[in-house]
PQR file of N, CA, C, O and H, with PARSE charges and radii, in Angstrom:
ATOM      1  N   UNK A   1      13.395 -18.322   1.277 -0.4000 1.5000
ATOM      2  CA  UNK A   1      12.653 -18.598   0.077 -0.0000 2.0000
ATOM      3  C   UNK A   1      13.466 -18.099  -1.100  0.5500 1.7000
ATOM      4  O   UNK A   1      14.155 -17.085  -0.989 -0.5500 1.4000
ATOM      5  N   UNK A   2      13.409 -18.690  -2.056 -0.4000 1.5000
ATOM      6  CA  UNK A   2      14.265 -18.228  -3.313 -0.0000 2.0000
ATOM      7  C   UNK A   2      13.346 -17.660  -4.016  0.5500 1.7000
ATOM      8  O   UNK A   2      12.162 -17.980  -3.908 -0.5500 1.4000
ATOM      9  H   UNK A   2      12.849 -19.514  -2.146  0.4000 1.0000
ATOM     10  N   UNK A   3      13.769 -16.757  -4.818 -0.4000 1.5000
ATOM     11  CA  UNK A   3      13.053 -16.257  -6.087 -0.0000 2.0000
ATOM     12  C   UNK A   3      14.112 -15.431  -6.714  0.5500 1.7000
ATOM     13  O   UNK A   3      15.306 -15.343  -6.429 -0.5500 1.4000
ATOM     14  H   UNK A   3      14.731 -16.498  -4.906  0.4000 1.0000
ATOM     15  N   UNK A   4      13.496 -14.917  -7.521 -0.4000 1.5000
ATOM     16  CA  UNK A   4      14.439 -14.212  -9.353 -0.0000 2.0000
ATOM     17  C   UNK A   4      13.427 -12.868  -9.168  0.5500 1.7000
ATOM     18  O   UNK A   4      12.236 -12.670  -8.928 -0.5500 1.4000
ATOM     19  H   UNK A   4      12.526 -14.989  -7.753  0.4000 1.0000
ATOM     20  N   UNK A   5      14.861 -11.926  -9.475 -0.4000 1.5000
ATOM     21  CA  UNK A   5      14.677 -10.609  -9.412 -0.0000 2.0000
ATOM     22  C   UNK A   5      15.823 -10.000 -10.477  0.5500 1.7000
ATOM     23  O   UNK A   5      17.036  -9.992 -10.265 -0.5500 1.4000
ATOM     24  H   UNK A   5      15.829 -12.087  -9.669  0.4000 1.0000
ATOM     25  N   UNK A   6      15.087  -9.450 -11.775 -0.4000 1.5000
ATOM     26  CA  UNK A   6      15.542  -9.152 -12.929 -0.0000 2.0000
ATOM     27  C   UNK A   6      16.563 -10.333 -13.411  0.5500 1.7000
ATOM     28  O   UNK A   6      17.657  -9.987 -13.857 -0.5500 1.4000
ATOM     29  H   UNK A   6      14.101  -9.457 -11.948  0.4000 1.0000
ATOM     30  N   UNK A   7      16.242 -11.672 -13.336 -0.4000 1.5000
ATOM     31  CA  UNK A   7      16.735 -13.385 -13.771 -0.0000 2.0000
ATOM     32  C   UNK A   7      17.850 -13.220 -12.559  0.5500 1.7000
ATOM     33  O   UNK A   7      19.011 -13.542 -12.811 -0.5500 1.4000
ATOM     34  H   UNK A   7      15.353 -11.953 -12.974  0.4000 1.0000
ATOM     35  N   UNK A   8      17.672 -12.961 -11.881 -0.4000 1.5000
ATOM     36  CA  UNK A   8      19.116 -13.252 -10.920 -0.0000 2.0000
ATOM     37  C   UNK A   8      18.747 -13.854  -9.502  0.5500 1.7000
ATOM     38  O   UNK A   8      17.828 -13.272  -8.925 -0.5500 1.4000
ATOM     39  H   UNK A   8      16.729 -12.699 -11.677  0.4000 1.0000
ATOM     40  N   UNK A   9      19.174 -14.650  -9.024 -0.4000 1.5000
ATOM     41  CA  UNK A   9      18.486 -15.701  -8.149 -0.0000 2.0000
ATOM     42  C   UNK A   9      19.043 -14.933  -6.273  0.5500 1.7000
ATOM     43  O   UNK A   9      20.124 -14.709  -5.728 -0.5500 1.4000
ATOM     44  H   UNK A   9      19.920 -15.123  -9.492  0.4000 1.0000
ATOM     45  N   UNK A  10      17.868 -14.807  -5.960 -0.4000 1.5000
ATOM     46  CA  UNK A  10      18.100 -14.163  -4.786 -0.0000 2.0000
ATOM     47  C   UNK A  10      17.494 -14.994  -3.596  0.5500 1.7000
ATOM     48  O   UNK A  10      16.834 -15.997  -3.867 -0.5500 1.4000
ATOM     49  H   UNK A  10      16.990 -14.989  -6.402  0.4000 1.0000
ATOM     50  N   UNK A  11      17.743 -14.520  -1.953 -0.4000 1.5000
ATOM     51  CA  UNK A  11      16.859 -15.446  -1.206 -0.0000 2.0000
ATOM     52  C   UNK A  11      16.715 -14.193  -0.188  0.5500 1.7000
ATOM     53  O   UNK A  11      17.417 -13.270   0.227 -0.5500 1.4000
ATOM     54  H   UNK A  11      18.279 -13.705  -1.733  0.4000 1.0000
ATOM     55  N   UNK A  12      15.039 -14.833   0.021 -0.4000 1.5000
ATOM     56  CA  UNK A  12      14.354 -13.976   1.329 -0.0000 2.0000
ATOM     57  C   UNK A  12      13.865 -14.754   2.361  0.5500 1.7000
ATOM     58  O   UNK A  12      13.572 -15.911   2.056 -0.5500 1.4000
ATOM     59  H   UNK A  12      14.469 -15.582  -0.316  0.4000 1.0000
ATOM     60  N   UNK A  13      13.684 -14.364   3.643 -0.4000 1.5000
ATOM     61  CA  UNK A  13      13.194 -14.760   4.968 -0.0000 2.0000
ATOM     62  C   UNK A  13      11.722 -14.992   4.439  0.5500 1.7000
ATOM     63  O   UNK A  13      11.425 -14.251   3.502 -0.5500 1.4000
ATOM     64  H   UNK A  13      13.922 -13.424   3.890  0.4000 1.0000
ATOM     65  N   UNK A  14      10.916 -15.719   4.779 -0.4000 1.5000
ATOM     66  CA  UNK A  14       9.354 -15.953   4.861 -0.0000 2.0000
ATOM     67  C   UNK A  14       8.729 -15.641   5.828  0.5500 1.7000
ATOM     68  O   UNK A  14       9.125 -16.261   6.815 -0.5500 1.4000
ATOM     69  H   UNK A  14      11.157 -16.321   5.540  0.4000 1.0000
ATOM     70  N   UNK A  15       7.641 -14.727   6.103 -0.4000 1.5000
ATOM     71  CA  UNK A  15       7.380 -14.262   5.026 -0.0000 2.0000
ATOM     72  C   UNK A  15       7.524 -12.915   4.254  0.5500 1.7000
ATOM     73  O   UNK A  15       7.490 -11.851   4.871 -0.5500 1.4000
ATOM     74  H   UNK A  15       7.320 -14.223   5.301  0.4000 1.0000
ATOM     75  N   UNK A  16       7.718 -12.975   2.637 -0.4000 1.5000
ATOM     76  CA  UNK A  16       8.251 -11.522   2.099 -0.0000 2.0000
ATOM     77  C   UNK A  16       7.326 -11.090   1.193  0.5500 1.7000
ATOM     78  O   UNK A  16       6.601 -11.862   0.565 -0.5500 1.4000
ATOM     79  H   UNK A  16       7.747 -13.840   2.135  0.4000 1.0000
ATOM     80  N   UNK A  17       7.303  -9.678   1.067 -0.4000 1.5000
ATOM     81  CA  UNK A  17       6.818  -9.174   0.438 -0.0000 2.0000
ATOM     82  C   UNK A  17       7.468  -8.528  -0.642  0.5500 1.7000
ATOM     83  O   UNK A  17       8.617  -8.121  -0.467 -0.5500 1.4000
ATOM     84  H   UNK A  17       7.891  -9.051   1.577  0.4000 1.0000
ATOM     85  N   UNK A  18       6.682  -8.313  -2.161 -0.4000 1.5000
ATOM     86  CA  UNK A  18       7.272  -6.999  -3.111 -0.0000 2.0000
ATOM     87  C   UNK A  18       8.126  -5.876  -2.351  0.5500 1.7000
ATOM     88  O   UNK A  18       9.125  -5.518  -2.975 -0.5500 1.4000
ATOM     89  H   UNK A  18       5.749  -8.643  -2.303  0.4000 1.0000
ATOM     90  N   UNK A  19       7.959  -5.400  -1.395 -0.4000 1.5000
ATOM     91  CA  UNK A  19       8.986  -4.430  -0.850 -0.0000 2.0000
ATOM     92  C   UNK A  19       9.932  -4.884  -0.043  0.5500 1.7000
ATOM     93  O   UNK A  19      10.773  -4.124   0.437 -0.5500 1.4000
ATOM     94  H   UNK A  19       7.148  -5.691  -0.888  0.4000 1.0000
ATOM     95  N   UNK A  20       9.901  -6.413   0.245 -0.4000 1.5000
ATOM     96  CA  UNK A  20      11.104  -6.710   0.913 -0.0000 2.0000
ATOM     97  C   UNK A  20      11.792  -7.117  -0.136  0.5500 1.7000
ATOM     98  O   UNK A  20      12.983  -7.169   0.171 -0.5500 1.4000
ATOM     99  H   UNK A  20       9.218  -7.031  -0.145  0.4000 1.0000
ATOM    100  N   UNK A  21      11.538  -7.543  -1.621 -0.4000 1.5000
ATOM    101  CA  UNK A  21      12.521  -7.528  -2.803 -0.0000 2.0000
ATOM    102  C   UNK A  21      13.030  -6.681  -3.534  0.5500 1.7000
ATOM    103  O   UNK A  21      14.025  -6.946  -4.207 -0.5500 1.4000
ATOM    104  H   UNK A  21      10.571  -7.502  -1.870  0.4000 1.0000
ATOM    105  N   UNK A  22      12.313  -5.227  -3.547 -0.4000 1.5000
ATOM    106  CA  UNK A  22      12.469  -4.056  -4.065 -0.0000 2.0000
ATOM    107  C   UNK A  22      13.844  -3.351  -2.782  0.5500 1.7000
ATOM    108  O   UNK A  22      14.788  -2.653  -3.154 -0.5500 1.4000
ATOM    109  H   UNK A  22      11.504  -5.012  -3.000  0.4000 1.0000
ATOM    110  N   UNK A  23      13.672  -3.643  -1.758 -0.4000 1.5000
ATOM    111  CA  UNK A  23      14.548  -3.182  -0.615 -0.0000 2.0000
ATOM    112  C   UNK A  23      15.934  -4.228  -0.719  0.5500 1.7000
ATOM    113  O   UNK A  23      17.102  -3.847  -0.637 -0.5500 1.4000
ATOM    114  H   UNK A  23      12.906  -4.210  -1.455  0.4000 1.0000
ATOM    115  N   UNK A  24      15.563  -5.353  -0.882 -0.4000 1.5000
ATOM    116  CA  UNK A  24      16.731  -6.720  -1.569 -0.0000 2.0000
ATOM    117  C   UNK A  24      17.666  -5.744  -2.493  0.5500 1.7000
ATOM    118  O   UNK A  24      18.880  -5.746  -2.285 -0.5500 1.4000
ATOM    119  H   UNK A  24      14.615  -5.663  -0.949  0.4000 1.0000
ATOM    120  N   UNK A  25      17.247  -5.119  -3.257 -0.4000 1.5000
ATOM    121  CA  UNK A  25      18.283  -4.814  -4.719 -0.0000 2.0000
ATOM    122  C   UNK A  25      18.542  -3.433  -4.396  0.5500 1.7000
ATOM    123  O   UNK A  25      19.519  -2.905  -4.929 -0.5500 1.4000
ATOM    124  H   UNK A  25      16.261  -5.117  -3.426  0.4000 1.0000
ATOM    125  N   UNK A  26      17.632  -2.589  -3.401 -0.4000 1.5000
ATOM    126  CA  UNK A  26      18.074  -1.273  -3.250 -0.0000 2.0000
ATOM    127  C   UNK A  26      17.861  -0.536  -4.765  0.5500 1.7000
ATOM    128  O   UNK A  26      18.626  -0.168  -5.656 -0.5500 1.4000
ATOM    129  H   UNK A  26      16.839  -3.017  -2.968  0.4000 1.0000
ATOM    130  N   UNK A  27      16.486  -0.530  -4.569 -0.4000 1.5000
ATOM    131  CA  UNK A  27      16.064  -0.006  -6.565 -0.0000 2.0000
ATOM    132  C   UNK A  27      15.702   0.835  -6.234  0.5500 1.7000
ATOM    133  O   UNK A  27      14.860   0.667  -5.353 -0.5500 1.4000
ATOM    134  H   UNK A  27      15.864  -0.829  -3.845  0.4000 1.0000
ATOM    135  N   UNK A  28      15.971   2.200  -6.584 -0.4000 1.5000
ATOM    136  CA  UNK A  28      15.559   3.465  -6.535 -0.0000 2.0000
ATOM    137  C   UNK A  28      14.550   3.972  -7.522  0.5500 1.7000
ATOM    138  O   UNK A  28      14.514   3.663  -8.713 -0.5500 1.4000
ATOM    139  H   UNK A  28      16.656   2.336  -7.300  0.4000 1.0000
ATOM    140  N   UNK A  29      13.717   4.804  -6.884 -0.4000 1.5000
ATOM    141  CA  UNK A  29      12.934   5.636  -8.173 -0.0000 2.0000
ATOM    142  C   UNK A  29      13.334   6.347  -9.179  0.5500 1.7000
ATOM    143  O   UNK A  29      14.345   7.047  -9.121 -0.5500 1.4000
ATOM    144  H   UNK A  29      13.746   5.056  -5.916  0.4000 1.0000
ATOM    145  N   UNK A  30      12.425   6.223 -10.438 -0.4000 1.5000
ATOM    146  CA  UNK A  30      11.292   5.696 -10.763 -0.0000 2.0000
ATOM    147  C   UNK A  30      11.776   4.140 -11.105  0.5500 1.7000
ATOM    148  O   UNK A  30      12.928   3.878 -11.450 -0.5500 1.4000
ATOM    149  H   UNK A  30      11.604   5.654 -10.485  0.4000 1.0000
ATOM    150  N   UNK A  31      10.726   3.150 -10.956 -0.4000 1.5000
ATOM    151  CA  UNK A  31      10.487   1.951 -11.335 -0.0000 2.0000
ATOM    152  C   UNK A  31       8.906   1.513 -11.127  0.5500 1.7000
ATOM    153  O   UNK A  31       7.985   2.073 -10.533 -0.5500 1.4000
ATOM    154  H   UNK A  31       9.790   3.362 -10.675  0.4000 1.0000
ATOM    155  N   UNK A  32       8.980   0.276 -11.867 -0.4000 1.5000
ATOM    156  CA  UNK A  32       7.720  -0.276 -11.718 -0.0000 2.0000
ATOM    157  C   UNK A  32       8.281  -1.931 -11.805  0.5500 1.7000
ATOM    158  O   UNK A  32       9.298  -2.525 -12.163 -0.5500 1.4000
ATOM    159  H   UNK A  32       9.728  -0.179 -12.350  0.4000 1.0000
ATOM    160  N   UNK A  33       6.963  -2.241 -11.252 -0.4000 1.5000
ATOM    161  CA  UNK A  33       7.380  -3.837 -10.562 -0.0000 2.0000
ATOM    162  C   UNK A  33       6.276  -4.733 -11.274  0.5500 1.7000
ATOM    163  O   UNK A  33       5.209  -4.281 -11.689 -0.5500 1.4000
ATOM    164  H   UNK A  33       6.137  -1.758 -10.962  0.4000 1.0000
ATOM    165  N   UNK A  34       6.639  -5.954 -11.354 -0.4000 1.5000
ATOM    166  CA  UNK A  34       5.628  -7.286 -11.627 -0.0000 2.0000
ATOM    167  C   UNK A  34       6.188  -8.496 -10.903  0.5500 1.7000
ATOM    168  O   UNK A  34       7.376  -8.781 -10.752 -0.5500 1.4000
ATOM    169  H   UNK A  34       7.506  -6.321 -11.016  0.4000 1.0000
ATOM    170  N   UNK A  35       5.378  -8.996 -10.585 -0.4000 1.5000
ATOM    171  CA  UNK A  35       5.599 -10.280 -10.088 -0.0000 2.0000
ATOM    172  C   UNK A  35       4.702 -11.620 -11.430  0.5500 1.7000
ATOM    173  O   UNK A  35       3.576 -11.792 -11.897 -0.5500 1.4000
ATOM    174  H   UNK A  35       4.413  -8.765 -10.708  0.4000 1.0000
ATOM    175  N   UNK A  36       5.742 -12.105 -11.515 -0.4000 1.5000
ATOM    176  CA  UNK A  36       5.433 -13.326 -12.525 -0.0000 2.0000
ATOM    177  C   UNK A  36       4.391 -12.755 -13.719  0.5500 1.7000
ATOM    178  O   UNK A  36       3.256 -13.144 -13.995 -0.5500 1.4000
ATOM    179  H   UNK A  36       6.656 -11.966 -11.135  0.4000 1.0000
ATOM    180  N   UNK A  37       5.219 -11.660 -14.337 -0.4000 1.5000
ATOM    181  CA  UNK A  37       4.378 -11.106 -15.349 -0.0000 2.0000
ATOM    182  C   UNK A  37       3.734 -10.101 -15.175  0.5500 1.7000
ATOM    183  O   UNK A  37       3.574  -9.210 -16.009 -0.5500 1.4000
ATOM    184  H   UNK A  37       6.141 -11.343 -14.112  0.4000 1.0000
ATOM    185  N   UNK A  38       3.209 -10.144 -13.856 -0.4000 1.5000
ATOM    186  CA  UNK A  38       1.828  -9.566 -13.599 -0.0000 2.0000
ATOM    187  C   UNK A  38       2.421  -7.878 -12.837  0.5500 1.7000
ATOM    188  O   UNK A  38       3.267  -7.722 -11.957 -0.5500 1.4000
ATOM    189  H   UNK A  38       3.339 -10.868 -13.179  0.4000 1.0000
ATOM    190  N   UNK A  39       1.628  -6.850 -13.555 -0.4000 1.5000
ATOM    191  CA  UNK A  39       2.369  -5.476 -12.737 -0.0000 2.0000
ATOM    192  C   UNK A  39       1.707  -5.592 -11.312  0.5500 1.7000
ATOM    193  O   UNK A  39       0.773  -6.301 -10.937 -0.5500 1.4000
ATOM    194  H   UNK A  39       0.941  -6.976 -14.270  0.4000 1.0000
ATOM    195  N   UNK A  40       2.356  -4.821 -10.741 -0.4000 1.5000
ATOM    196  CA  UNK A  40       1.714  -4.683  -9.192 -0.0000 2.0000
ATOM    197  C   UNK A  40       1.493  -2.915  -8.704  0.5500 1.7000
ATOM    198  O   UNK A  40       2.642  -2.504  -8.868 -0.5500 1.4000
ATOM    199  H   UNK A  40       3.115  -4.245 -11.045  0.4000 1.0000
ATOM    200  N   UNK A  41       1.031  -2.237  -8.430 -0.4000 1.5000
ATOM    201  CA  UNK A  41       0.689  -0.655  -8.093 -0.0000 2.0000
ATOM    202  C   UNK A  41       1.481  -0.725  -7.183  0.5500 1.7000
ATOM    203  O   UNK A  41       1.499  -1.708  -6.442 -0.5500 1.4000
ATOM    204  H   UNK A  41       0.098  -2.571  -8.297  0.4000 1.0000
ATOM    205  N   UNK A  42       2.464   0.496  -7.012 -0.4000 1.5000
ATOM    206  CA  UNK A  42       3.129   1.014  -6.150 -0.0000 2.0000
ATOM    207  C   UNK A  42       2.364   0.675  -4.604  0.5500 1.7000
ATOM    208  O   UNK A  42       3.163   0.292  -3.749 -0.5500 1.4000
ATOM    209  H   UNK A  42       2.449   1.295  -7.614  0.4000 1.0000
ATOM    210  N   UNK A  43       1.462   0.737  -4.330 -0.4000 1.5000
ATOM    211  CA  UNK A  43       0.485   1.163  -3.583 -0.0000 2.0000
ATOM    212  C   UNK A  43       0.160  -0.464  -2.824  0.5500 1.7000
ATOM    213  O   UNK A  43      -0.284  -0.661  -1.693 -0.5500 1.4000
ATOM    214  H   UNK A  43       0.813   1.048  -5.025  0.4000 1.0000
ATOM    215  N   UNK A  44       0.635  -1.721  -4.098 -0.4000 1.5000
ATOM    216  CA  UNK A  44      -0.107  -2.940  -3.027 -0.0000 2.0000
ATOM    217  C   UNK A  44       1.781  -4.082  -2.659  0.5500 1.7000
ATOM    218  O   UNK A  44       1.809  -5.238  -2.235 -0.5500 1.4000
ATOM    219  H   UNK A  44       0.996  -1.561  -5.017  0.4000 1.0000
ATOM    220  N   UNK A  45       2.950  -3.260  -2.992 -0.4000 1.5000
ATOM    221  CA  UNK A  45       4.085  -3.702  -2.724 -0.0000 2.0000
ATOM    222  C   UNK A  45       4.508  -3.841  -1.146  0.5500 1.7000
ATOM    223  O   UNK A  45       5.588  -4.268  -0.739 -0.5500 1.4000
ATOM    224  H   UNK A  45       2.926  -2.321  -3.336  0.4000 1.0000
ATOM    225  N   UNK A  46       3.430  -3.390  -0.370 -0.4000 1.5000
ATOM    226  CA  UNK A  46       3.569  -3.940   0.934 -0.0000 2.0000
ATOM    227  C   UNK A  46       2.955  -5.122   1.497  0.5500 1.7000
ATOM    228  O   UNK A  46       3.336  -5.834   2.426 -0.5500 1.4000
ATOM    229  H   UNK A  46       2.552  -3.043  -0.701  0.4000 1.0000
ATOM    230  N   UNK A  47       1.873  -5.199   0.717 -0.4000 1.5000
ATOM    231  CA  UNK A  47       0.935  -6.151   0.982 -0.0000 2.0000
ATOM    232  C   UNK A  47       0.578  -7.397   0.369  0.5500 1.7000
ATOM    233  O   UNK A  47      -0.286  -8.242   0.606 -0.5500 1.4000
ATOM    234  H   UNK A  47       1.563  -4.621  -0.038  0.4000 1.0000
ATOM    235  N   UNK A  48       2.022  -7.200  -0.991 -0.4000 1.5000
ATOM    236  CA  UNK A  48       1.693  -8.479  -2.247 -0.0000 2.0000
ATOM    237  C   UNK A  48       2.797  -9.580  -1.548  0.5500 1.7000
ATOM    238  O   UNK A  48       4.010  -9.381  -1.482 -0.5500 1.4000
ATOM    239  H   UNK A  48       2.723  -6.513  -1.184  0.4000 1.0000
ATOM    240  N   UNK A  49       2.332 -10.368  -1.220 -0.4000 1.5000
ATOM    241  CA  UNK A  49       3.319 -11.571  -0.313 -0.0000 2.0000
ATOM    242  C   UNK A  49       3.501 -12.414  -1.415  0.5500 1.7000
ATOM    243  O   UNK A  49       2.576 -12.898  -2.067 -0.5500 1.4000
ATOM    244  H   UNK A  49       1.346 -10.530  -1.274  0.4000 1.0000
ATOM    245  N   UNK A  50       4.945 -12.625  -1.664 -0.4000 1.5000
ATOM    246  CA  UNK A  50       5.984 -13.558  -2.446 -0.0000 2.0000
ATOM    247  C   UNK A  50       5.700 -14.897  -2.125  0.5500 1.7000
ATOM    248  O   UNK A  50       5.644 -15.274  -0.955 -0.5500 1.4000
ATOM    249  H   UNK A  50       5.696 -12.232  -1.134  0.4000 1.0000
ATOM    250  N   UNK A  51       5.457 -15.882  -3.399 -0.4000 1.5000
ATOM    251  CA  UNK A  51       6.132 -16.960  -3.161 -0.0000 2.0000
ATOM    252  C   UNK A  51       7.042 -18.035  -3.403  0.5500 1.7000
ATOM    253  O   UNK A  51       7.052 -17.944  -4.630 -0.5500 1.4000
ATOM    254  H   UNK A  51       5.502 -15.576  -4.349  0.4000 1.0000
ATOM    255  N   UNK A  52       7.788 -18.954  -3.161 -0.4000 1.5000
ATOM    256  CA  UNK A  52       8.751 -19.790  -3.291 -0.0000 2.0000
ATOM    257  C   UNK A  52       8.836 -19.879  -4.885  0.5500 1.7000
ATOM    258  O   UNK A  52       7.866 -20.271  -5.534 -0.5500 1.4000
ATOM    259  H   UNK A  52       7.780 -19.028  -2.163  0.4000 1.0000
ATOM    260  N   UNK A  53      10.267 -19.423  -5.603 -0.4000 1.5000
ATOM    261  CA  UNK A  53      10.208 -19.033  -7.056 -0.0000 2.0000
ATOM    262  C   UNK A  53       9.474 -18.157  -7.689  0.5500 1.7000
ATOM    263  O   UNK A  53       9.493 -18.387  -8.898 -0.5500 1.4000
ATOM    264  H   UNK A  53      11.054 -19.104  -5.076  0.4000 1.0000
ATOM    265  N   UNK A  54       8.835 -17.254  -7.406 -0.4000 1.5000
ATOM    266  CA  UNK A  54       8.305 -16.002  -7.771 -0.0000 2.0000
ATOM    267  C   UNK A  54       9.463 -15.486  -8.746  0.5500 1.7000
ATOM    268  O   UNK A  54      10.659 -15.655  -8.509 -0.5500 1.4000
ATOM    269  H   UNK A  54       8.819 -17.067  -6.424  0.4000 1.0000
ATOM    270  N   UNK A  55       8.912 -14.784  -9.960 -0.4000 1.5000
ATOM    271  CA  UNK A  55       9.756 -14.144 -10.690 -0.0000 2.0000
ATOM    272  C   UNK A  55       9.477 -12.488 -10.421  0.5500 1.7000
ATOM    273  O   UNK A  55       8.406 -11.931 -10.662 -0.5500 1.4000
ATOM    274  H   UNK A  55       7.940 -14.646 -10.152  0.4000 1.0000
ATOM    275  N   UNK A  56      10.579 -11.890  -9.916 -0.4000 1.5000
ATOM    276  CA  UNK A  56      10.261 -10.327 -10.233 -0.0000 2.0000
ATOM    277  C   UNK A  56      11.094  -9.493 -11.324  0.5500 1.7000
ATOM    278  O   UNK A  56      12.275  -9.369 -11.646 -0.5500 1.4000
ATOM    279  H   UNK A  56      11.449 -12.342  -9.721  0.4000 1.0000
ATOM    280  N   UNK A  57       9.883  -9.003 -11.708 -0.4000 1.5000
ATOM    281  CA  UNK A  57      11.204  -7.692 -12.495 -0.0000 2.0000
ATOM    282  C   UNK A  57      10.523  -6.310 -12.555  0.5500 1.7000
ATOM    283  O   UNK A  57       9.465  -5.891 -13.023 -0.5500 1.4000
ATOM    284  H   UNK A  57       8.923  -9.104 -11.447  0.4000 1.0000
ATOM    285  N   UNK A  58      11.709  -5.698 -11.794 -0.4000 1.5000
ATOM    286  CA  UNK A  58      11.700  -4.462 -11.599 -0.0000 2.0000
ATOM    287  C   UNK A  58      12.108  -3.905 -12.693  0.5500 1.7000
ATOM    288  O   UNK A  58      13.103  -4.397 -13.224 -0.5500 1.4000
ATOM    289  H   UNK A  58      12.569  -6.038 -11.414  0.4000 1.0000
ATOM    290  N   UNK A  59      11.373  -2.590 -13.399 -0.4000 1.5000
ATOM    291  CA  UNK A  59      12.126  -2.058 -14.845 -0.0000 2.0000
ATOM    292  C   UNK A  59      11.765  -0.601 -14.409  0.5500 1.7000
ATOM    293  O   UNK A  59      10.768  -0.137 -13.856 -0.5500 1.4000
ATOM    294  H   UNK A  59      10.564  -2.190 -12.967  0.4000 1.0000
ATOM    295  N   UNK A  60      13.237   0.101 -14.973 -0.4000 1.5000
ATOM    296  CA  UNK A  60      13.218   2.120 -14.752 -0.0000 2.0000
ATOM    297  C   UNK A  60      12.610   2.150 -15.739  0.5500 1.7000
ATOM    298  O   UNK A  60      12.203   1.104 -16.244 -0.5500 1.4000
ATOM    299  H   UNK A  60      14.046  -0.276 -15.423  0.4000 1.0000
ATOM    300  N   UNK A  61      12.373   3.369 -16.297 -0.4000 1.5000
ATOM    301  CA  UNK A  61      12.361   3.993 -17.847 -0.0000 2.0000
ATOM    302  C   UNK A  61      12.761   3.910 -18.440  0.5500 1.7000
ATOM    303  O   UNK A  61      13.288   2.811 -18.265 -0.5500 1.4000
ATOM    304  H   UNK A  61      12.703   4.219 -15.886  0.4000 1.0000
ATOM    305  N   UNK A  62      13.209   4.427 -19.695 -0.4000 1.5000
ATOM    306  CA  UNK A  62      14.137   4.283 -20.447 -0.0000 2.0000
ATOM    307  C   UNK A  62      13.990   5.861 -21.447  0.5500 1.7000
ATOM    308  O   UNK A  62      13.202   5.971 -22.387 -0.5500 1.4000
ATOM    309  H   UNK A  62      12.780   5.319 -19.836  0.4000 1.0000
ATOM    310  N   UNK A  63      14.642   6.628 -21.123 -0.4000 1.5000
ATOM    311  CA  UNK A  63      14.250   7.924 -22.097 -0.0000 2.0000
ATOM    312  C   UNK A  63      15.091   8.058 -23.820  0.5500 1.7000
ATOM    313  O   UNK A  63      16.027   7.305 -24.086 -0.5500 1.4000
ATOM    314  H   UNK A  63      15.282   6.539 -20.360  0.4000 1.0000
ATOM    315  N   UNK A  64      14.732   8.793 -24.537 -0.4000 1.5000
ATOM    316  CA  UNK A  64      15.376   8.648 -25.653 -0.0000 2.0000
ATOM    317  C   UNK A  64      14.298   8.510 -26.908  0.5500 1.7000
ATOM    318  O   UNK A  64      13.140   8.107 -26.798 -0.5500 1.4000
ATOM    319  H   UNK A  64      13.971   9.405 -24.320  0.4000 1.0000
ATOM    320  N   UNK A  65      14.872   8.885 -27.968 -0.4000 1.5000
ATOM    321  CA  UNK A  65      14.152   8.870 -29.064 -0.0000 2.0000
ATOM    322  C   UNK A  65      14.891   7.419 -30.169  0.5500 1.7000
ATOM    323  O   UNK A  65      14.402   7.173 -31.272 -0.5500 1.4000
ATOM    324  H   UNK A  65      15.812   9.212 -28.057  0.4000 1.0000
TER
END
């Protein structure tokens, strides 16, 4: 299945989940995730099943004044 993870075009086995794309890029903590806009809780990235063109973006923090 294809989909976009921070605009960059990636492919996963079906079926995948938010943590099989977060495990795709090897994104370390802290981050937070959305799928097609939408945030997702740490907590449902095992259970939020991807589909065909899904957009993700994973974003760290950003510290600084």
């Amino acid at each position: 299945m294809k989909i976009s993870i921070n605009q960059l075009p990636h492919e996963l086995s079906e079926p995948a989940t938010l943590a099989d794309a977060v495990a795709c890029i090897q994104a370390q903590p802290p981050f937070a995730a959305a799928v097609n806009l939408q945030f997702v809780p740490q907590s449902q990235y095992h259970h939020w099943r991807l589909q065909a063109n899904d957009r993700i973006d994973i974003i760290a923090p950003v510290t600084g004044g």
